[in-house]
C-alpha positions in Angstrom: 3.7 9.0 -21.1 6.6 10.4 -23.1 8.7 7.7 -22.1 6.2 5.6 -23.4 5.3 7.5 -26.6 9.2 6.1 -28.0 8.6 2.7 -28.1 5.9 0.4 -29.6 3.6 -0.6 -26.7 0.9 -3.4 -26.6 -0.9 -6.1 -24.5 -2.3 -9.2 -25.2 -6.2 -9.6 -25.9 -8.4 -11.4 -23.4 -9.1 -13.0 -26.2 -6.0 -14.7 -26.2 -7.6 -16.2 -22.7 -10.9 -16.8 -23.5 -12.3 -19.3 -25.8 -14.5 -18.2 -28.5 -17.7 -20.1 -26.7 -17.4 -17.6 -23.4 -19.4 -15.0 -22.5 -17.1 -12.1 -23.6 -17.8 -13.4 -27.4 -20.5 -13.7 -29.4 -20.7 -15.0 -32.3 -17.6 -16.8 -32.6 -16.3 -12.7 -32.5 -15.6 -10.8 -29.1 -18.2 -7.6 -28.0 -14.9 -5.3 -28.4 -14.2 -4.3 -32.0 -10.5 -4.7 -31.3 -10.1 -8.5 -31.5 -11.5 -11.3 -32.9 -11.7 -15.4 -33.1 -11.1 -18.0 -35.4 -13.7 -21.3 -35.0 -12.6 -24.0 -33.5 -10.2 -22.3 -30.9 -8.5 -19.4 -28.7 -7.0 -16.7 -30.7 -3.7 -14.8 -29.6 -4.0 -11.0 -30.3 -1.7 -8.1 -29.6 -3.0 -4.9 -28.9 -1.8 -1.5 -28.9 -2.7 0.5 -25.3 -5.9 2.4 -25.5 -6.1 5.9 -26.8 -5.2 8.7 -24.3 -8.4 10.9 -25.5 -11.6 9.1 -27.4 -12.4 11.4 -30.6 -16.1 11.0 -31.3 -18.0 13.7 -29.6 -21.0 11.6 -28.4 -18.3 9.4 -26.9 -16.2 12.4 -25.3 -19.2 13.6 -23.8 -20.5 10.5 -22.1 -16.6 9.8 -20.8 -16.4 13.1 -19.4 -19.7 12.4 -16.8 -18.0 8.8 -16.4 -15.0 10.4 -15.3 -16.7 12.3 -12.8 -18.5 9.3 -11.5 -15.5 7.2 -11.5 -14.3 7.0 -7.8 -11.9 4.3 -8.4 -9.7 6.5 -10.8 -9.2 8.8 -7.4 -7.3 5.7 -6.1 -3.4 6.0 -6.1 -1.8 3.4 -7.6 -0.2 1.5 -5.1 -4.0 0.7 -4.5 -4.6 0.1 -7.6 -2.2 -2.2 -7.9 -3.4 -3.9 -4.7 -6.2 -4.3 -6.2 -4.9 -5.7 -9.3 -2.7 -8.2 -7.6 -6.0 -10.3 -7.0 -7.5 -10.7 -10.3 -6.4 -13.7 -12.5 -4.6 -13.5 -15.6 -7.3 -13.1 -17.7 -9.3 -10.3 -15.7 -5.7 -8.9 -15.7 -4.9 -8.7 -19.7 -9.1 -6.8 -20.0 -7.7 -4.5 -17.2 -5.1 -3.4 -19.6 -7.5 -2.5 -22.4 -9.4 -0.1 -20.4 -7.1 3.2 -20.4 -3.9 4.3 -20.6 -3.2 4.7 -16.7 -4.7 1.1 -16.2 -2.5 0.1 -19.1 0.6 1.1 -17.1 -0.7 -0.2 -14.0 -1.8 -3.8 -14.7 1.7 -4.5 -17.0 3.8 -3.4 -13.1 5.9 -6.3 -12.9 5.0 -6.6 -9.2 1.8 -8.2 -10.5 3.7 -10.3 -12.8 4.9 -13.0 -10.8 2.7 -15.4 -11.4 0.6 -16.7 -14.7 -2.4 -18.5 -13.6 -4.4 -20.2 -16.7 -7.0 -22.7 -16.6 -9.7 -24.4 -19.2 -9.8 -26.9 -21.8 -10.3 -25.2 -24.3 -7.9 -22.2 -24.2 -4.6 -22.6 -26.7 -2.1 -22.2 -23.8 0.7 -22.4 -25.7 0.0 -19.4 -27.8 -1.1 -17.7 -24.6 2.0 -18.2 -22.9 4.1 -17.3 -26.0 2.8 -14.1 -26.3 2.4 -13.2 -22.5 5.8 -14.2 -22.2 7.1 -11.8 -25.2 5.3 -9.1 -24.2 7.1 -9.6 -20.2 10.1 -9.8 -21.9 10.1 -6.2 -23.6 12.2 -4.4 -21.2 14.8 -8.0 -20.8 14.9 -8.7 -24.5 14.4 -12.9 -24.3 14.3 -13.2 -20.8 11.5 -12.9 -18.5 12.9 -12.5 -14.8 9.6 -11.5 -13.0 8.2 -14.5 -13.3 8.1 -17.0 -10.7 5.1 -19.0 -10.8 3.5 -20.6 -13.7 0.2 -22.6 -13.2 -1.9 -23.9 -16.2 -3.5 -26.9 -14.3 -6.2 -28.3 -16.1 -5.5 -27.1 -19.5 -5.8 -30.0 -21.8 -4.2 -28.3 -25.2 -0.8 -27.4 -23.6 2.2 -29.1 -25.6 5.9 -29.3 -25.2 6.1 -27.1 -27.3 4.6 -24.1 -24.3 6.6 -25.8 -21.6 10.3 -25.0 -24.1 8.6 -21.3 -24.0 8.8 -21.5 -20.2 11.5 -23.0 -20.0 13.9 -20.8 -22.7 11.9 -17.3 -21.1 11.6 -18.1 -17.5 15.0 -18.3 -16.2 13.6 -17.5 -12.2 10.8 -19.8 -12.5 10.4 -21.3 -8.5 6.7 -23.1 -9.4 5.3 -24.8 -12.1 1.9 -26.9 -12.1 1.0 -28.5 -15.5 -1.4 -31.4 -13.4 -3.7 -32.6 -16.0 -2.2 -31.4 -18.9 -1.8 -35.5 -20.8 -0.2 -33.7 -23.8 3.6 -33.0 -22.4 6.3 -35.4 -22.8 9.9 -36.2 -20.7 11.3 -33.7 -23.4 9.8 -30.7 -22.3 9.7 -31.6 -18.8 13.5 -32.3 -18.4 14.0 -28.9 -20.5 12.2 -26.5 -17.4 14.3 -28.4 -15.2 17.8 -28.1 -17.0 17.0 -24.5 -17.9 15.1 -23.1 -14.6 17.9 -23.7 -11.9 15.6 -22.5 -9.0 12.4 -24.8 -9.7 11.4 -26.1 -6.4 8.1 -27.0 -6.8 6.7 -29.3 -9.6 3.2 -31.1 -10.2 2.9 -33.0 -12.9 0.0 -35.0 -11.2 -2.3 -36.7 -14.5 0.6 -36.2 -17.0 0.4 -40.1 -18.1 3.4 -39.4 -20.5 6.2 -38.6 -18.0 8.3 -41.6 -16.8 10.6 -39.7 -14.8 12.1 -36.1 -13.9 16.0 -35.7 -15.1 18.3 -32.9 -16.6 18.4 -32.8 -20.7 21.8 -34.6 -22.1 23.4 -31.4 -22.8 22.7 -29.9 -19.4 24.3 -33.0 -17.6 27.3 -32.6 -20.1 27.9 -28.7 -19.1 27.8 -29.6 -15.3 31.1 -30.4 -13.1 31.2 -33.9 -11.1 31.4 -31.5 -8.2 28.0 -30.4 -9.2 26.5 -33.5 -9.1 24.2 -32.8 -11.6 21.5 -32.1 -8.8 17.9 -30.4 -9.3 16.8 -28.3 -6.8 13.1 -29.5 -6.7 11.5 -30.4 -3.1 8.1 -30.7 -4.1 7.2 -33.2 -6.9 3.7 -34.6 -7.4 3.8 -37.2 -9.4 -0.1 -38.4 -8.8 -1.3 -40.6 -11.7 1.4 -40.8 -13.8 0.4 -44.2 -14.2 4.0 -45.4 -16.8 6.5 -44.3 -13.6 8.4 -48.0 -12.8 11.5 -48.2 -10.1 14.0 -47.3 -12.7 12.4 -43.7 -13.1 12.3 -43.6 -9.3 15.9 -44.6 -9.4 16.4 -41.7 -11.5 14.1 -38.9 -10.0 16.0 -39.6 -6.8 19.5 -39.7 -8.3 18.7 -36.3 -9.2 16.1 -34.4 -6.9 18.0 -35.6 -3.7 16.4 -32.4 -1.9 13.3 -33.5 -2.0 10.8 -33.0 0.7 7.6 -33.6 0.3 6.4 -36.4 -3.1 3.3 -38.2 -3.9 3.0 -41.0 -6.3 -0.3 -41.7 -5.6 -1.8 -44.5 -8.1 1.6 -44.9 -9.3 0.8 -48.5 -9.5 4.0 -49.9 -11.1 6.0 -48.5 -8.0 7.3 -51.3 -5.8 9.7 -52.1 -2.9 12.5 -52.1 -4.7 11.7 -48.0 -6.2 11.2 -47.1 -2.6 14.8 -48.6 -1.7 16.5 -46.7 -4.3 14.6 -43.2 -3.2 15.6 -44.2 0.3 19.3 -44.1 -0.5 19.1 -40.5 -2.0 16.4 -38.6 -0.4 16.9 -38.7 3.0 15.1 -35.2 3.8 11.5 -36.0 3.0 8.9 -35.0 5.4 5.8 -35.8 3.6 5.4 -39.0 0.9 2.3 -40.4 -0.4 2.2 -44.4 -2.1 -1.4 -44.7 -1.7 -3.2 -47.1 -4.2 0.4 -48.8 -4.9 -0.6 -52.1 -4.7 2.8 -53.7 -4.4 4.0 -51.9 -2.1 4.4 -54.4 1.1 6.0 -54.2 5.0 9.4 -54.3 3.4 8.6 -50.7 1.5 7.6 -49.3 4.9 11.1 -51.0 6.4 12.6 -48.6 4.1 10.4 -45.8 4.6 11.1 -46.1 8.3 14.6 -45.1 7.2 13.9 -41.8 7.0 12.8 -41.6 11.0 12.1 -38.4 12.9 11.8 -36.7 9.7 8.9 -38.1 8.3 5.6 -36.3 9.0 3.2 -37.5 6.7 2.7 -41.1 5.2 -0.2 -42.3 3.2 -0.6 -45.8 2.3 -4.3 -45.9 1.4 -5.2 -49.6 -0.1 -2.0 -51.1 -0.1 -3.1 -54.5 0.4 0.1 -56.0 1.4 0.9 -53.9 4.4 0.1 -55.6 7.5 1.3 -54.8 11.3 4.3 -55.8 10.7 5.2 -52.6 8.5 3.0 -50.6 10.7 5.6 -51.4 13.3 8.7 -50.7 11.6 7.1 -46.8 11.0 6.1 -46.3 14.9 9.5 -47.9 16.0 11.7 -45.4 13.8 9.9 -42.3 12.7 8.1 -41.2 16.5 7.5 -37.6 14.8 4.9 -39.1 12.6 1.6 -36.4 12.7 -0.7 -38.1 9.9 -1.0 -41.6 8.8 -3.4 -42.9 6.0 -4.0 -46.4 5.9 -7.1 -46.8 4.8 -7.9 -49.9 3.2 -4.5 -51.8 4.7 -6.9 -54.5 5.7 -4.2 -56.4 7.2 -3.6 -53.8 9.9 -5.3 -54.8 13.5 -5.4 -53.7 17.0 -1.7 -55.4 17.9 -0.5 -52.2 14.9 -2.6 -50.0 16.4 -1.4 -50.3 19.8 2.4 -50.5 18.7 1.4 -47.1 16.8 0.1 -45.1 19.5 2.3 -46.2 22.1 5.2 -44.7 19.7 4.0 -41.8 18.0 2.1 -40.3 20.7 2.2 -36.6 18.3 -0.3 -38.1 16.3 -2.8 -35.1 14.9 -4.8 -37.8 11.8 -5.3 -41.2 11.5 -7.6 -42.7 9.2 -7.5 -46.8 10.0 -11.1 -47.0 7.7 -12.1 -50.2 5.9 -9.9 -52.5 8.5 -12.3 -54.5 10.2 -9.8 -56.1 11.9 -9.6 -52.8 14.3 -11.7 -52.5 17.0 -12.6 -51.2 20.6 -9.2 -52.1 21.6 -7.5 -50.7 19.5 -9.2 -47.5 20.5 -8.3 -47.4 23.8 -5.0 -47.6 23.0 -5.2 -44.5 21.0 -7.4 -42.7 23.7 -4.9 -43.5 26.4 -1.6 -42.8 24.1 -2.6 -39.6 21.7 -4.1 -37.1 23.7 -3.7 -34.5 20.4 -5.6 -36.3 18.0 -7.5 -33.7 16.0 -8.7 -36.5 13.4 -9.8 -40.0 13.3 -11.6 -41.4 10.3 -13.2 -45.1 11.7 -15.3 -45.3 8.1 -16.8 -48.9 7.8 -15.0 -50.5 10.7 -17.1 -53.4 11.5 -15.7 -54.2 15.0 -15.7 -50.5 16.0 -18.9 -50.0 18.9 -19.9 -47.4 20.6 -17.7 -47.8 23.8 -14.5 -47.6 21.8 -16.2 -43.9 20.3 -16.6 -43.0 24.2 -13.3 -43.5 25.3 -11.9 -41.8 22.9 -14.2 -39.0 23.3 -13.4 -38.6 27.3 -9.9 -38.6 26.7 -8.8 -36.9 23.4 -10.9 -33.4 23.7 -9.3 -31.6 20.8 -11.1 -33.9 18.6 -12.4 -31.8 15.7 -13.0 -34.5 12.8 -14.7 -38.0 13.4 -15.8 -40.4 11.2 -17.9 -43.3 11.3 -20.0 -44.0 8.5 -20.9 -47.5 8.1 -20.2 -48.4 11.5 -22.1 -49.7 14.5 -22.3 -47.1 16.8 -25.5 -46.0 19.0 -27.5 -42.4 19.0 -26.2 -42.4 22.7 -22.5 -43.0 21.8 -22.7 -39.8 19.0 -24.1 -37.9 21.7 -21.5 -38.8 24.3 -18.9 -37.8 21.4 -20.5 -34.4 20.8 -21.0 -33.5 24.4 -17.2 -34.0 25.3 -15.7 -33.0 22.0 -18.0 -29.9 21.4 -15.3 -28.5 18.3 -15.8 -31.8 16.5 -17.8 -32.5 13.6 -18.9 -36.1 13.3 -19.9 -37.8 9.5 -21.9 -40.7 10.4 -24.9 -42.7 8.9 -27.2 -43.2 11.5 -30.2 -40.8 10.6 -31.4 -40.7 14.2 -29.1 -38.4 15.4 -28.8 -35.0 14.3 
C-alpha cells in the first residue's frame, strides 16, 4: 500500500462497459454514486481505487459484520486471481471498485491478457482508449500484456480504436473485430504494420475491407530480405462481400504463412484469386470458398496444389464444381478429413467413388442437396472410409434406405447422420441406431423416435 500511496492510482468504470440502458443504471445514471452517463451512449470514467476505511459510522459498523461473513476475503490471492481470470472485462473493471485488495488484484497483469468486449451499443473506442491507458501505467505508451483483443459484435467501433490497438499493443497475437462494419483498410493495415506477432485475424462482416497489407511507410522501413511478410496464419475473411482477385493477390503476397482462411460468401472471388493464393501460400490446412459462386473445377485444380496438406475444404453451393474438380482434390490431397459440398449439384456417385477410394481418412462429408448421389455412392464410402464420424445426406432424393444400412454395418464410429428430406424407412433409422449406437441421427420422418 505505500508503494501505492506515491502515485496517482485509478480504474476505469463499468460504466465505461455498460450502456446506459443496462441493468447496472437506472435512470440514464448508474446505482453507484461514483459514475454516471450521458443519453444517447457509453460513458468512459476513471476512478480513483476505493477507500482503505469507509468513514460513516452506520457504514463502519455494517462492514465490520460483513467482514466477518466474508469467506472469500480468507482466500489467498493466487485464488483470487484464479478466480478473476474467468470473469469478462466488464465483471473485471466492478471487481476493481469493490476494495483496495480487490483493486490490486483484478489490475495483476496475468489477468490482463486478453480484452473481451461485446454489444452494440457500448462506445468501444473510448473503452479501449482508456483500458489501454490505464494498462500502460507502469510501460508509459506501451501495453505489453496484452495479447488478445476481441470486440466481435460491437457495431460503434471505428478506425479510430483499432490505431489505439495498434500504437498501445505492440504483443498483440489475436485480434477479432467480426461484425464491426465501421473499420476501414486504414486501420486494418495499421494493427498489422505495428503488431509484428499478429497471428490470428477475423475480420468476418467487415464489408469495408478489400484486402490485408502493411501501411506504405511500414513497407518502406522493411529490407528486401524481409520480404515485407505478415506473420498472420489465421485470417477470416467471411462476408467481406468487396474482396476481388486483386486483394487475394495481395493478402497472399503478404500473409504467405497462412494456415487456415475462409472467404466464405466472398462472392467476387474467382479462379483466377485462388491461382494467385496458390502460388504464395502453400502451407494451408484449412480453406473455406463456400457460397463463391464462380468458383469452378479449375479453382479446385489449384487447390489440389496444396496436396497432403490440406485438411479441410468447404465448397458449399458452388454451382460450377462438378466431379471433375472433385477428382483433382481426392487425386492430390489424400489427407483430406472434412469436405463440404453441399449444394455442388453437379457432384454424383462417379465423385463420390473417386473420393472415397482416395481419401480413405475421411472424418465429415456433407454431399446434401446433390440428388445426383445415391445408394451407390454409399457403398463406396461404406466400403472405403471406415472412420467416418459424419455424414450429412440432407435432401438427397436418390438416397434409400439400403444405402443408410450399409453404411451403418460398416462405418460404426458414426456419431452424426443426417437425412432430412430424404426417403428413408422407420426400419432403415433403426438399423442405423442399432449398429451405430454413439450416433445421433436428424431426420424428418415423425415415426421414429
Amino acid at each position: 500500500d505505500s508503494d501505492l500511496s506515491m502515485r496517482t492510482l485509478s480504474t476505469p468504470s463499468p460504466a465505461l462497459i455498460f450502456p446506459p440502458n443496462s441493468p447496472g443504471f437506472q435512470n440514464g445514471r448508474e446505482s453507484s454514486t461514483s459514475s454516471s452517463s450521458v443519453t444517447g451512449e457509453t460513458v468512459a470514467m476513471v476512478h480513483s481505487p476505493p477507500p482503505t476505511r469507509l468513514t460513516h459510522p452506520l457504514i463502519r459498523l455494517a462492514s465490520k459484520h460483513q467482514k466477518e461473513q466474508a469467506n472469500i476475503d480468507r482466500l489467498p490471492d493466487h485464488s483470487m486471481i484464479q478466480i478473476f481470470s474467468f470473469l469478462p472485462t466488464n465483471q473485471l473493471c466492478r471487481c476493481a471498485r469493490v476494495c483496495r485488495r480487490w483493486y490490486n488484484l483484478a489490475w495483476d497483469p496475468r489477468l490482463w491478457r486478453t480484452i473481451r468486449l461485446t454489444g452494440e451499443t457500448i462506445n468501444v473506442d473510448r473503452a479501449l482508449k482508456v483500458l489501454t491507458r490505464r494498462l500502460c501505467q507502469d510501460t508509459p505508451n506501451v501495453c505489453l500484456m496484452l495479447e488478445t483483443v476481441i470486440v466481435s459484435g460491437c457495431r460503434r467501433l471505428t478506425d479510430r480504436g483499432l490505431y489505439t490497438i495498434a500504437q498501445c499493443c505492440p504483443e498483440l497475437r489475436r485480434l477479432e473485430v467480426s461484425g464491426c462494419y465501421n473499420i476501414s483498410n486504414e486501420a486494418v493495415f495499421d494493427v498489422v504494420s505495428l503488431c509484428p506477432n499478429l497471428e490470428h485475424l477475423d475480420v468476418s462482416g467487415c464489408s469495408k475491407v478489400t484486402c490485408i497489407s502493411l501501411t506504405r511507410e511500414a513497407s518502406i522501413k522493411l529490407s528486401p530480405l524481409h520480404g515485407k511478410q505478415i506473420s498472420i496464419r489465421y485470417l477470416d475473411m467471411t462476408d467481406c462481400f468487396v474482396l476481388e482477385d486483386e486483394g487475394l493477390h495481395t493478402i497472399a503476397a503478404h500473409c504467405t504463412q497462412l494456415t487456415h482462411l475462409y472467404l466464405r460468401r466472398c462472392v467476387r472471388i474467382t479462379d483466377e484469386g485462388l491461382r494467385y493464393l496458390m502460388i504464395y501460400c502453400t502451407s494451408i490446412k484449412e480453406l473455406s470458398v463456400s457460397d463463391c459462386r464462380f468458383v469452378s473445377d479449375f479453382g479446385m485444380r489449384e487447390i489440389a496444389k496444396l496436396e497432403s496438406r490440406l485438411r479441410y475444404l468447404s465448397i458449399a453451393h458452388c454451382g460450377r464444381i462438378t466431379d471433375v474438380g472433385i477428382r483433382y482434390i481426392a487425386k492430390y490431397c489424400s489427407k483430406l478429413r472434412y469436405l463440404n459440398a453441399r449444394g455442388c449439384e453437379g457432384i454424383t456417385d462417379h465423385g463420390v467413388e473417386y473420393l472415397a477410394k482416395n481419401c480413405t481418412k475421411l472424418k465429415s462429408l456433407d454431399i446434401g442437396k446433390c440428388p445426383l448421389v445415391s445408394d451407390t455412392g454409399l457403398e463406396f464410402l461404406a466400403l472405403n472410409c471406415f472412420n467416418l464420424k459424419r455424414l450429412s445426406l440432407k435432401s438427397c432424393e436418390s438416397i434409400t434406405g439400403q444405402g443408410l444400412q450399409i453404411v451403418a454395418a460398416n462405418c460404426f464410429d458414426l456419431q452424426m447422420l443426417n437425412v432430412q428430406d430424404c426417403d428413408v424407412s422407420v426400419d432403415a433409422l433403426r438399423f442405423v441406431k442399432r449398429h451405430c449406437k454413439r450416433c445421433i441421427i436428424e431426420h424428418t420422418n415423425p415415426a421414429f423416435f
